[in-house]
C-alpha positions in Angstrom: 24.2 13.4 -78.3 22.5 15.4 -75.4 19.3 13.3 -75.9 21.2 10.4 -75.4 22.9 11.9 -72.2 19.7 13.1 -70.9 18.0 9.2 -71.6 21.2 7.5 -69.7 21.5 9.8 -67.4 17.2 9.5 -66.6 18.3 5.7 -66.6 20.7 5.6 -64.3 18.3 7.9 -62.0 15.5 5.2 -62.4 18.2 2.8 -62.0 19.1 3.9 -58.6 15.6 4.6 -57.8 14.5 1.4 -57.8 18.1 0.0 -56.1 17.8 2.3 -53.8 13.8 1.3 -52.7 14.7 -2.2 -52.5 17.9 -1.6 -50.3 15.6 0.6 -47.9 12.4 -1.2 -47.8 13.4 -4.6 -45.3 11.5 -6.0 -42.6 11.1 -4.2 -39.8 13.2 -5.3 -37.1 14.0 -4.0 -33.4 17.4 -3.2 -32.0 17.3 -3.6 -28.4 20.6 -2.6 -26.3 21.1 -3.1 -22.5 23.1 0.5 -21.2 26.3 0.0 -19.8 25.3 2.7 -17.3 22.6 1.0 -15.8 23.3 -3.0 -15.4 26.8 -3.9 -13.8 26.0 -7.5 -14.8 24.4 -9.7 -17.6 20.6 -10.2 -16.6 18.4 -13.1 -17.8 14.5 -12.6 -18.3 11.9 -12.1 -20.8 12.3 -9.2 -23.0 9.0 -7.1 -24.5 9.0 -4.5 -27.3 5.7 -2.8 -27.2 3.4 -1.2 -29.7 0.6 1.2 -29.4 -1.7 3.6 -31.6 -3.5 4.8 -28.6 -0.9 5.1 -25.3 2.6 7.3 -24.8 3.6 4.8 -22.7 3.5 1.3 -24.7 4.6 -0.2 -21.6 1.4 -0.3 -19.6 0.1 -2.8 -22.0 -1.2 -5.5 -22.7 -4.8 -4.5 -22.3 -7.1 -7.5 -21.4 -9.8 -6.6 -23.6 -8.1 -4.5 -25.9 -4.7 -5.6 -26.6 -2.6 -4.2 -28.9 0.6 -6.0 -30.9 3.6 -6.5 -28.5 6.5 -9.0 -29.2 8.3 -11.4 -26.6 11.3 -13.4 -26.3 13.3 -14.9 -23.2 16.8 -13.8 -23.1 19.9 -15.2 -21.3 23.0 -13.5 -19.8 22.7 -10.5 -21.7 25.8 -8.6 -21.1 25.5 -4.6 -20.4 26.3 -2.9 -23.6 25.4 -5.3 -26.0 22.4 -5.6 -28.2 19.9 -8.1 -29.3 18.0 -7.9 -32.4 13.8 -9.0 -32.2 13.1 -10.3 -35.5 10.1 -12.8 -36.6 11.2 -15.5 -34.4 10.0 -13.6 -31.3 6.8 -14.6 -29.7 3.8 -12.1 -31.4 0.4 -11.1 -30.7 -1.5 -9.8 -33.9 1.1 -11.5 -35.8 4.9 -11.5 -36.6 7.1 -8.3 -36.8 7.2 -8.4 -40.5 3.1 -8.4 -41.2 3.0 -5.3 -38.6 0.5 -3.1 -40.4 1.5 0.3 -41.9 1.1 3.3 -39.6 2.4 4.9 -36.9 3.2 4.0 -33.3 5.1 4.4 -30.2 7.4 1.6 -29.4 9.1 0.4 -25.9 10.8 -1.9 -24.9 11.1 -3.9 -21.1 13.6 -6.2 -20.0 11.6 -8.0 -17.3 13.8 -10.2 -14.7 12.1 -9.3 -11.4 11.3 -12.3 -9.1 8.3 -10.9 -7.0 5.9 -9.4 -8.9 3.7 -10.4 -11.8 3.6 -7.2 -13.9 6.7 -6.0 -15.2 5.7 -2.7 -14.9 6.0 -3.3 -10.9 9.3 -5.1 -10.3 12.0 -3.0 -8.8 14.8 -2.8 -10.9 13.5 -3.8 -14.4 14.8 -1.9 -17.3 12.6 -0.3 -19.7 13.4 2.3 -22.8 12.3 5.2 -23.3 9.0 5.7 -25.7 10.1 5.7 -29.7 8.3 7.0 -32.5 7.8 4.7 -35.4 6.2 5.7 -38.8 5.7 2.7 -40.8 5.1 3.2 -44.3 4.6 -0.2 -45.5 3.4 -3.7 -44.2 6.4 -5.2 -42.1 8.4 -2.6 -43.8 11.4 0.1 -42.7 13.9 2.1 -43.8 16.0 0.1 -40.9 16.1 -1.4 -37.8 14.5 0.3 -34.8 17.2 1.0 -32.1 15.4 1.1 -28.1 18.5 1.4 -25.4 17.3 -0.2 -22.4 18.5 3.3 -19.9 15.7 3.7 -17.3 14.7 0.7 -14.2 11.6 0.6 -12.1 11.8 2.2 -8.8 11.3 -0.5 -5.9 7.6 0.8 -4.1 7.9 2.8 -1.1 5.8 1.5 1.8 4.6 4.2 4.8 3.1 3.0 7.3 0.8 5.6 9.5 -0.4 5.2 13.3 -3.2 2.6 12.0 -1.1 1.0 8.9 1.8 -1.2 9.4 3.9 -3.6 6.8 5.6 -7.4 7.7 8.0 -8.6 6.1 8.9 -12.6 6.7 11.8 -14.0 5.3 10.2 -17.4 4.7 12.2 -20.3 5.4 9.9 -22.5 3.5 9.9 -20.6 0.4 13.8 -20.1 1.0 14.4 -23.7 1.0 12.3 -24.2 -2.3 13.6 -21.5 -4.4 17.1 -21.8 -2.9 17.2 -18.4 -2.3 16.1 -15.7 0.1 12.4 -14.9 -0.5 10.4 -12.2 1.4 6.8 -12.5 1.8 4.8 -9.2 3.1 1.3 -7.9 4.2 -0.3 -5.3 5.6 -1.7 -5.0 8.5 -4.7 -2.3 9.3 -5.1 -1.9 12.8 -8.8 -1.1 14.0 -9.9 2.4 15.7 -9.8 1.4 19.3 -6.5 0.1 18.9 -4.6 2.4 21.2 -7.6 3.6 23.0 -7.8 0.1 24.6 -4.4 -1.1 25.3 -5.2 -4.2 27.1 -7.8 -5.6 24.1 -7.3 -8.0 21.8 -8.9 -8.3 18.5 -10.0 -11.0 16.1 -8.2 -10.9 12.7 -9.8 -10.8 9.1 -6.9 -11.7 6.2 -8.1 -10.5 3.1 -6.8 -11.9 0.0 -7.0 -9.4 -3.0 -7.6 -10.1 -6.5 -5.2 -10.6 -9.6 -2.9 -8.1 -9.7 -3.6 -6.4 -7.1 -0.5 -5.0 -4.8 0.3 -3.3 -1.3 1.5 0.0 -2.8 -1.7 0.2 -4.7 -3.7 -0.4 -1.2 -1.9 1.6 0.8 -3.6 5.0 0.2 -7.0 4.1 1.1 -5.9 2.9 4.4 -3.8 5.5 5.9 -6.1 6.7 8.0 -7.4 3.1 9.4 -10.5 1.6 9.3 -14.3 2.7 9.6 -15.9 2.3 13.3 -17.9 -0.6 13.3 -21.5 -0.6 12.3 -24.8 -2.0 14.2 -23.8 -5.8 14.7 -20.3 -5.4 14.1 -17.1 -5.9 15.9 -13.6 -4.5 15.2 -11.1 -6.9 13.4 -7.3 -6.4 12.6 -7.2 -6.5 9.2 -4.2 -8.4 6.9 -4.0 -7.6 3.3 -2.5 -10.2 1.2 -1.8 -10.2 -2.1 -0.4 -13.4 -3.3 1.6 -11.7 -5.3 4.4 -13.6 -7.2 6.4 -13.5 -10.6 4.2 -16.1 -12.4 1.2 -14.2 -11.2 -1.2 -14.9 -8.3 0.0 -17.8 -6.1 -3.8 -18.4 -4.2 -1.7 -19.4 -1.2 -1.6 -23.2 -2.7 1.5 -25.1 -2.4 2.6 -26.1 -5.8 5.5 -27.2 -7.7 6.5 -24.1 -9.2 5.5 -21.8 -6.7 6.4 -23.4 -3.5 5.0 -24.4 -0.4 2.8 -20.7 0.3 -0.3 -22.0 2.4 2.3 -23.3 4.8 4.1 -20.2 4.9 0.9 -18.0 6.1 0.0 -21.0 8.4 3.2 -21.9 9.9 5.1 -18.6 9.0 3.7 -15.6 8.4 0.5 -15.7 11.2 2.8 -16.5 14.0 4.7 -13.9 13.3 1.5 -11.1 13.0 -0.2 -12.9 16.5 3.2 -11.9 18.2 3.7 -8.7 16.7 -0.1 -7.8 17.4 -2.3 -7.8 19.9 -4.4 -10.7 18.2 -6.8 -13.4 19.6 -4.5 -15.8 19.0 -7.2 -18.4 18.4 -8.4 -20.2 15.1 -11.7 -19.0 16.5 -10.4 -15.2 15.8 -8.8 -15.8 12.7 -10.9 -15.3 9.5 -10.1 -15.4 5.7 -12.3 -13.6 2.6 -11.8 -12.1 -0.4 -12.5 -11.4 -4.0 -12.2 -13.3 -7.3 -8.2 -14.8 -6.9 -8.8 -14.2 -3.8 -11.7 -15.8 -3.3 -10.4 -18.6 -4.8 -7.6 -18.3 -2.6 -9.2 -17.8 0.7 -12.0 -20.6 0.4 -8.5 -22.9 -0.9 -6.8 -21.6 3.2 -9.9 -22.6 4.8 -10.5 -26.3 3.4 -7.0 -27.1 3.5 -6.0 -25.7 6.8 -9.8 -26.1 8.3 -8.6 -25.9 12.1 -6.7 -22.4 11.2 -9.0 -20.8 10.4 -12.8 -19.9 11.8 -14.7 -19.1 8.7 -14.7 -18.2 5.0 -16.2 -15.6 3.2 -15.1 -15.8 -0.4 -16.5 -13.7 -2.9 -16.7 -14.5 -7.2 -14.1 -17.2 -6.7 -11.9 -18.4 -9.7 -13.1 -21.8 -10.6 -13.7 -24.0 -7.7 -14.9 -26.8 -9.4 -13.3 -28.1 -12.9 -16.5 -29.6 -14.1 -16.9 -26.1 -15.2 -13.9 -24.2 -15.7 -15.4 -20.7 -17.2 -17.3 -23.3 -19.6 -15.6 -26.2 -20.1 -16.3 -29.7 -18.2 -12.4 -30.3 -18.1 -13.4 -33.6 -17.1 -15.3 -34.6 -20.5 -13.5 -36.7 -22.9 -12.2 -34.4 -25.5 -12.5 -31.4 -23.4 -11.3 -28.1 -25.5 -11.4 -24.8 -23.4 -11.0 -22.9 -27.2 -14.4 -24.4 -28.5 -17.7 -26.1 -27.3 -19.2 -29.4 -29.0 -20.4 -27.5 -31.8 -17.0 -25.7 -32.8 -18.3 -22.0 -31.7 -15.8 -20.5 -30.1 -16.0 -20.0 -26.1 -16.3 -16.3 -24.6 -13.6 -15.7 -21.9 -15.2 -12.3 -20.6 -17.9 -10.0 -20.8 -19.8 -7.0 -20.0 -23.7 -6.6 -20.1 -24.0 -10.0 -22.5 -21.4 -8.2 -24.9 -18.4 -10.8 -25.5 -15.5 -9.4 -24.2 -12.7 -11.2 -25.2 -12.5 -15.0 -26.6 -10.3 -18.2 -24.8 -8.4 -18.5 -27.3 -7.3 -14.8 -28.2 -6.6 -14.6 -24.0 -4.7 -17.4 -24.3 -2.6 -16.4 -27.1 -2.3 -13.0 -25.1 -0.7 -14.7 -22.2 1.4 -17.0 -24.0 3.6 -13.9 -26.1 3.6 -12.4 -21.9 5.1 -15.6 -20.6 4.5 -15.2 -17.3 2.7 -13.2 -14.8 -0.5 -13.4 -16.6 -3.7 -14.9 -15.8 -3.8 -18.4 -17.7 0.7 -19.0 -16.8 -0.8 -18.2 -13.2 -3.1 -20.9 -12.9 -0.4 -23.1 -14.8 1.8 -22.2 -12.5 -0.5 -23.3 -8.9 -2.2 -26.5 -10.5 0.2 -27.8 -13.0 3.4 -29.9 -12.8 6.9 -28.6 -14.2 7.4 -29.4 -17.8 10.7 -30.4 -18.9 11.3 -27.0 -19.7 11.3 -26.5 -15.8 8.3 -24.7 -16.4 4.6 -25.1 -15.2 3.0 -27.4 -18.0 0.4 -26.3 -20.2 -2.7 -28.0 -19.6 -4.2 -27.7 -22.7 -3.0 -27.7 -26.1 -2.4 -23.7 -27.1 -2.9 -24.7 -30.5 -5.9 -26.7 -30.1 -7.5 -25.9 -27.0 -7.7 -29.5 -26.2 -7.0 -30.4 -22.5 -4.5 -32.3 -22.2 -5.4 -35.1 -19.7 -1.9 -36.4 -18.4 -1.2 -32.7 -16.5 -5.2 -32.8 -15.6 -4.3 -35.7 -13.6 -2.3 -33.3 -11.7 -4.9 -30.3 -11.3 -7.9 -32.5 -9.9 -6.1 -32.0 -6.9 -6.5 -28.4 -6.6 -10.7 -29.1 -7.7 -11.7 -27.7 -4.3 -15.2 -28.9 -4.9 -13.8 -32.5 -5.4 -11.5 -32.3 -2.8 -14.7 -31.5 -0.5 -16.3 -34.6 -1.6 -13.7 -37.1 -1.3 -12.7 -35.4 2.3 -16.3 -34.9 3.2 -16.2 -37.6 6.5 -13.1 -35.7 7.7 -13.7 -32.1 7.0 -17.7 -31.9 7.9 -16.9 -31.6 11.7 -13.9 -29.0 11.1 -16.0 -27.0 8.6 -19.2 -27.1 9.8 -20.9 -22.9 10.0 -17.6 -21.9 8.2 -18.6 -22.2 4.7 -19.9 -18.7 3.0 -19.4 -18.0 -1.0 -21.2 -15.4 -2.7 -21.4 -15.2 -6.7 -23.4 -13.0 -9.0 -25.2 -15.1 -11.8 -24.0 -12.8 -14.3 -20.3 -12.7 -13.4 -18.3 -10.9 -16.0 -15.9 -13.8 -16.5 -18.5 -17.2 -16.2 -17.6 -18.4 -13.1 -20.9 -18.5 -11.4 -21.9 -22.3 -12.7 -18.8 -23.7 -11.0 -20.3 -22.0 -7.7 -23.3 -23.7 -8.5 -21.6 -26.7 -8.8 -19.8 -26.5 -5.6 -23.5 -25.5 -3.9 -25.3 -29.0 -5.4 -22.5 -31.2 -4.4 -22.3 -29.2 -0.9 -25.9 -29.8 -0.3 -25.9 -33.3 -1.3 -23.1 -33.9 1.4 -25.2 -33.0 4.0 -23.7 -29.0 4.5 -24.5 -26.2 6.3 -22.5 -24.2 3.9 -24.1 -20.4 2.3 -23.7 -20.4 -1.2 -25.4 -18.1 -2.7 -26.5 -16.5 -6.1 -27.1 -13.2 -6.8 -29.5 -12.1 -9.5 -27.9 -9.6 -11.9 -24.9 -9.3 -9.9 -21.4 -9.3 -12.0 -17.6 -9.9 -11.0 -17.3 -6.0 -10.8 -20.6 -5.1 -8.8 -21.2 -7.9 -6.1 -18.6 -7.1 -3.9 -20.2 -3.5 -3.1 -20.7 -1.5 0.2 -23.4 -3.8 1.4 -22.1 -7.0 1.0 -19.0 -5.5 2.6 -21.4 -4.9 5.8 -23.2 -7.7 5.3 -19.7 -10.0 5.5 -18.7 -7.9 8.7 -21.5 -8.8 10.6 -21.4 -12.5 9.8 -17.6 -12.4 10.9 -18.6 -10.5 14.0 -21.5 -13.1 14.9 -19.2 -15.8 13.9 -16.4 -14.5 16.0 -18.8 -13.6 19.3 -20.2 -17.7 19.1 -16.7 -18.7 20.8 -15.8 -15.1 22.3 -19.1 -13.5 23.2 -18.6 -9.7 23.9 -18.3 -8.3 27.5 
């Protein structure tokens, strides 16, 4: 009789045991609630849960070149106080919530519904959770949901200006009118040494266009104190930072369908404003435009588009700037796939010393589960159409990698190379000695053959344009102290053809 207790009683046990384990074990899922305390209304935007093995702060992610899983979906009026659940239909990187391998993580989550900036870890008042601990036993497996309350917001960036470092801020009519709301555009202006020591001089101005991602709280510091007295050959410039910052990502300072009309608001807007706030040579003569990768893609885009603004480019690593190459792909070839070249092997996006970095299609993916605000979105977001979604159109299949030719209709026009050749009798005369872009023939993301490209089709035109190569140079090492020099003293020469020094 006590045998058979002890057998039921062990049976029930192993009964229970086994209930019990399959009750527990259930995908993973995350509970995601928006505090009461912190929104006074419901908020629409695109909504992150983050993992990491390596970082405290999941947030920070993605990396580029080393990203780890994060999950995405777009949420709509979601009401302070009230949760939403991410499951397996959110967007994934590394695959689906429930295949997350076993092992333990820190988790975070981001409501991101900022309109300015393309990183949601810089737009003022997006809600973000506190970092979670997560120890996952099994495959896609929890005791339970994950709960993340929403409770903390990003602080808006504080802006000081010094004697030598001053901020504008243009409510742009233009972009008003577009986005049918109020948009505010700002730079920052660097005044040069002599500025106060001469009251009665004027000086040319350089705007400098900074790269992806780049912002004016992160350039701030390393100007406080003004700029460097000039060199041998050099004059002084005002200095204007812009960063083409915008929520899709980097908007070049292109007008676009999604983006708005933004060359016109520097052109028409914005350096108005500076030449009567400053003591400027208010003369396209005095007015110069450079900068780095986006933004050399951006500045050389200012100076053949609004040729008798400006006095002369110097663009540095552009982003593609012709589209018979676009970081290895001949977008124009029939069955053109950015994923894979004509023998199927996939095509490197990135990389350091001949190491592959990071692969098309992985980047691609990447940006995709972000949204928007990444790289690939951004240039969806200047060159393409909007979808029926309302939403820049994808120009190439993100299955496939095959371009899709109906919205490559719509980018030639933003092919500054071919633009240049089928407005060559027009534009020679306006940008004739204006023409510099420098490349390294090793950049790190394969963007020196399209500035070859642009260099053969410039010479066959007849040019006087400087496009030039530099051995061994990368996207990360060309722009270094001497070319920085080198570009002052061409501006300065440039600028003393028409106002020669006194």
């Amino acid at each position: 009789m006590i045998k058979q207790f002890i057998m039921a009683a062990m049976l029930v046990a192993c009964t229970f045991c086994v209930t019990s384990s399959t009750v527990a074990q259930s995908p993973l899922t995350v509970q995601v609630t928006l505090d009461a305390g912190i929104a006074d209304q419901p908020i629409s935007g695109r909504l992150y849960v983050f993992f990491s093995q390596r970082s405290a702060q999941p947030m920070n992610g993605p990396s580029w070149f080393g990203p780890e899983p994060f999950f995405a979906m777009d949420v709509n009026d979601l009401a302070p106080g009230s949760t939403i659940t991410v499951d397996d239909s959110a967007a994934f990187l590394m695959g689906p919530l429930s295949k997350l391998p076993a092992g333990k993580y820190t988790v975070q989550a981001v409501l991101d519904h900022d309109f300015y900036f393309a990183s949601h870890l810089n737009g003022p008042g997006n809600f973000y959770s506190e970092p979670a601990k997560l120890n996952l036993k099994k495959d896609g497996a929890a005791d339970g949901p994950l709960s993340l309350l929403l409770n903390q917001s990003v602080k808006a960036a504080t802006y000081e200006e010094s004697e030598f470092v001053k901020f504008i801020t243009l409510e742009s009519k233009l972009l008003g009118d577009f986005h049918k709301r109020q948009v505010l555009e700002r730079a920052m202006v660097v005044l040069p040494p002599s500025y106060y020591k001469e009251p009665n001089r004027r000086y040319p101005v350089y705007f400098d266009v900074t790269g992806f991602g780049a912002t004016l709280a992160q350039l701030q510091g390393r100007w406080q104190k003004g700029q460097k007295r000039p060199g041998d050959g050099e004059t002084e410039f005002i200095r204007v930072f812009l960063t083409g910052q915008c929520k899709w990502g980097h908007h070049v300072y292109a007008n676009s369908a999604t983006n708005g009309p933004r060359g016109d608001m520097l052109v028409n807007e914005m350096i108005p404003q500076i030449d009567q706030q400053f003591r400027t040579v208010a003369a396209p003569t005095a007015r110069f435009v450079g900068g780095h990768s986006s933004g050399g893609w951006s500045s050389l885009w200012l100076q053949v588009n609004y040729p008798d603004a400006f006095g002369g480019v110097w663009s540095t690593a552009p982003d593609p700037v012709d589209f018979r190459d676009w970081q290895g792909t001949n977008l124009y070839e029939d069955g053109a796939n950015v994923y894979f070249d004509a023998a199927g092997q996939k095509r490197p996006l990135a990389r350091n010393n001949g190491r592959v970095l990071v692969y098309y299609q992985n980047f691609s993916q990447m940006d995709d589960v972000l949204g928007r605000g990444g790289q690939i979105r951004s240039f969806d977001a200047v060159f393409s159409p909007l979808g029926e979604d309302d939403k820049p159109a994808k120009m190439w299949d993100r299955e496939t990698g095959k371009v899709r030719p109906e919205i490559l209709d719509y980018w030639k026009q933003y092919d500054i190379s071919r633009m240049l050749q089928q407005n060559w009798s027009e534009l020679q005369p306006k940008l004739a000695g204006k023409l510099h872009v420098y490349m390294g023939d090793e950049d790190t993301f394969y963007l020196e053959n399209a500035t070859r490209l642009l260099g053969e089709r410039l010479k066959g035109l007849g040019s006087d344009a400087v496009i030039e190569m530099f051995p061994g140079k990368d996207h990360m090492n060309l722009l270094n102290s001497q070319m920085k020099a080198r570009i002052n003293r061409e501006m300065s020469q440039q600028f003393w053809k028409n106002h020669p020094p006194k």
